[in-house]
N, C-alpha and C positions, 0 to 999 in steps of 0.2 A: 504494500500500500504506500503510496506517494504521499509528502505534505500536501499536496493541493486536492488528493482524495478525503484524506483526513478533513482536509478545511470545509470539503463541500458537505459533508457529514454534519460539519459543528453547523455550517448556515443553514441548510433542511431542517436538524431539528430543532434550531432554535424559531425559526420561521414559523412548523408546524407549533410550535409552542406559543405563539404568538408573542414570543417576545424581541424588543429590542434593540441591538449591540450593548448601548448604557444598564439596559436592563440587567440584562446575563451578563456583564462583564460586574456589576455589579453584588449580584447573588454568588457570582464563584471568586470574588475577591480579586478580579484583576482589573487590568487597564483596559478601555474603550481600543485603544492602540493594539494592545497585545491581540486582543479578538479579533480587530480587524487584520490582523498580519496574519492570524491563524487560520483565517476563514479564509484567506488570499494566496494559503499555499505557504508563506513566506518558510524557508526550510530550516530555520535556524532559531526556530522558539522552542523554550525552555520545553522541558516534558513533562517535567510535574504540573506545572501548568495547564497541559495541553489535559492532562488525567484532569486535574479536580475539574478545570468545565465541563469536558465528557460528566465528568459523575454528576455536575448540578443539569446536565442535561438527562441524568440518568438512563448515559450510554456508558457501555465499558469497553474499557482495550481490551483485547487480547490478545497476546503471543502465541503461534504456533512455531512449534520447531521440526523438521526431518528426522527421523529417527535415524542413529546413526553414533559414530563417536560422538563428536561434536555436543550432541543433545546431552549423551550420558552422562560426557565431562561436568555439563551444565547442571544436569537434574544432582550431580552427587555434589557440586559444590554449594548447591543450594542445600542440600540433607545438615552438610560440616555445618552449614551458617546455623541453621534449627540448632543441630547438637551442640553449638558451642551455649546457645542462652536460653534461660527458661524459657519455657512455654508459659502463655498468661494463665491465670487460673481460671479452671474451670470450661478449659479451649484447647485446641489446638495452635499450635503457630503455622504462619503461612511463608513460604519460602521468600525472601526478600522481592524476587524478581515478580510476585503473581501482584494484580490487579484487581482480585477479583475477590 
């Protein structure tokens, strides 16, 4: 997926939402600016960012990966990261890299 795929996502469904850039950039705590760079493809905004709008749009990223080395490396460094720190209580913990 492209920045500028990403961005047409955020404008649809803030549109279908009826709301307006000032609006949503204001519910998910950013800039009028940032929203419109993000809606516009710009490929160089922050990614945390780009997640809490998705989530005040109550859309979510998702990562998929090929199954393969590569993924394993990934899924087992994510396991180290859990076993290094507690789990919250009463939960599990989620791998650093998930979204979701």
């Amino acid at each position: 997926m492209t920045p500028a795929e990403i961005g047409s996502i955020v404008r649809a469904a803030r549109r279908a939402q009826g709301l307006r850039q000032d609006q949503l950039a204001g519910a998910a705590g950013v800039g009028v600016r940032f929203l419109s760079e993000l809606e516009r493809g710009k490929p160089t905004v922050r990614l945390e960012k780009v997640i809490t709008v998705l989530d005040t749009l109550g859309c979510t990223l998702r990562v998929e990966m090929p199954w393969g080395e590569a993924a394993s490396a990934v899924a087992a460094s994510g396991e180290e990261a859990m076993d290094r720190s507690a789990a919250p209580a009463g939960g599990s913990q989620r791998p650093a890299w998930s979204t979701e």
